[in-house]
C-alpha positions as CSV (number, residue, x, y, z in Angstrom):
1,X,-12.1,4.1,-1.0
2,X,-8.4,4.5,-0.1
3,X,-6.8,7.9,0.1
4,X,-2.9,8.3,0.4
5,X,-2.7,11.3,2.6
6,X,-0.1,14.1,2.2
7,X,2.1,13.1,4.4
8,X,2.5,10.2,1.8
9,X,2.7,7.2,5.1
10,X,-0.8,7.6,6.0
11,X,-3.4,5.4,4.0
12,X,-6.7,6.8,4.9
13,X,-10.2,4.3,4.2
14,X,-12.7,6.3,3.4
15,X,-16.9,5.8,3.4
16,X,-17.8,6.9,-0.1
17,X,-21.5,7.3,1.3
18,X,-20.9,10.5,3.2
19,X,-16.5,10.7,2.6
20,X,-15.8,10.5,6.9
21,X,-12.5,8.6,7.7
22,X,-13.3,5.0,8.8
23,X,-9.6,4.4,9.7
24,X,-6.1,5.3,8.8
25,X,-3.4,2.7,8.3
26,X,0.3,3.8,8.7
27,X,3.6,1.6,9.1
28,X,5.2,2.6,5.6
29,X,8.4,5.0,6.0
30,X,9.4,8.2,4.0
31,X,12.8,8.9,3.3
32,X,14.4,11.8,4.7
33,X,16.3,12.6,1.1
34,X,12.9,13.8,-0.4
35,X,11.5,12.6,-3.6
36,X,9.7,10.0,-3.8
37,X,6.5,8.8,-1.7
38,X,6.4,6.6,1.4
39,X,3.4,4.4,0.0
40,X,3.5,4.6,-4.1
41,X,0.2,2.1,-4.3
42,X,-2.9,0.9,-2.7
43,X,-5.3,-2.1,-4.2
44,X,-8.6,-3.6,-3.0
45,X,-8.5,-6.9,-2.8
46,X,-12.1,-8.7,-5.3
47,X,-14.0,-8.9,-2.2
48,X,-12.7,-5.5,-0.3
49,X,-11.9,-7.7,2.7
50,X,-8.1,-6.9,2.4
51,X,-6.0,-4.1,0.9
52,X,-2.3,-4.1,-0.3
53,X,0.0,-1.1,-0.2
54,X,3.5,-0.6,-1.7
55,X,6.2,1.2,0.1
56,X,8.1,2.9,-2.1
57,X,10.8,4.1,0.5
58,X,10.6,0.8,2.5
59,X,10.4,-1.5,0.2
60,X,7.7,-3.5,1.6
61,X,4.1,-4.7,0.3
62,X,2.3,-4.6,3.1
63,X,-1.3,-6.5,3.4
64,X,-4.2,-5.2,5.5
65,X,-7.5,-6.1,6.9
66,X,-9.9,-3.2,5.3
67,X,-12.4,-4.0,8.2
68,X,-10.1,-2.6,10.8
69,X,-6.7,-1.5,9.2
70,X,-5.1,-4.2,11.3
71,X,-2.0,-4.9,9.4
72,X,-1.5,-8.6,8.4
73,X,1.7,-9.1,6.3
74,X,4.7,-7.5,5.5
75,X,6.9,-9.0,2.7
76,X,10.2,-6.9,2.2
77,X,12.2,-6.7,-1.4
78,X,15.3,-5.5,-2.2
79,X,14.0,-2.7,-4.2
80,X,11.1,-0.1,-4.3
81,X,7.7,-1.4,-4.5
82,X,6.1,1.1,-6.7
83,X,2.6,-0.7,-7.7
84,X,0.6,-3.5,-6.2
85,X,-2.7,-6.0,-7.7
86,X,-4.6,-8.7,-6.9
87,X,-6.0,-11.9,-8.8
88,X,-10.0,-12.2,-9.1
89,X,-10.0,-15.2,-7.4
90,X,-7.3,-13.9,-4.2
91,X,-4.9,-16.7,-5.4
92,X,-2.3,-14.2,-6.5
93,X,-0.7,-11.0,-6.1
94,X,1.0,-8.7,-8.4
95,X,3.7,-6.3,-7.2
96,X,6.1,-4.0,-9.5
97,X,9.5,-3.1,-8.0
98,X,12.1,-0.4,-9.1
99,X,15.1,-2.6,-10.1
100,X,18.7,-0.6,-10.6
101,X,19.6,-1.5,-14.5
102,X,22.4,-3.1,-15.1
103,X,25.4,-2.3,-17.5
């Protein structure tokens, strides 16, 4: 299980056996002009092997090993990354961004 802790950069992996902290995984960045959260997402990949997180602040999706918290990827977009999914099959990934509207 995946926990977004309060200061909202930490991802925290749980064991749901007995709740102890296996590891904590943190790289994505809050902004200093308050509001929103540094990580807005977190997804299990179909075989829990990998996790995906979206920075909301940094405006990164950011892919992790869920055996170690080792971070693998980092793919930065030009907006927030407020949600995050994988496919059944691992083939692809889903991410949501916050796009300004235009007039």
């Amino acid at each position: 299980m995946a926990w977004i802790s309060q200061d909202d950069v930490t991802i925290e992996i749980l064991n749901v056996a007995d709740w102890h902290v296996l590891f904590t995984a943190k790289s994505h960045i809050k902004s200093d002009q308050g509001g929103a959260a540094g990580v807005a997402d977190v997804a299990f990949g179909p075989d829990s092997t990998l996790f995906a997180s979206a920075g909301y602040d940094d405006k990164t999706m950011r892919l992790w090993d869920a055996a170690n918290g080792d971070a693998l990827f980092t793919l930065r977009r030009n907006a927030a990354v407020e949600a995050v999914a994988f496919s059944p099959n691992y083939i692809d990934m889903i991410m949501t961004t916050r796009s300004p509207r235009h007039a």
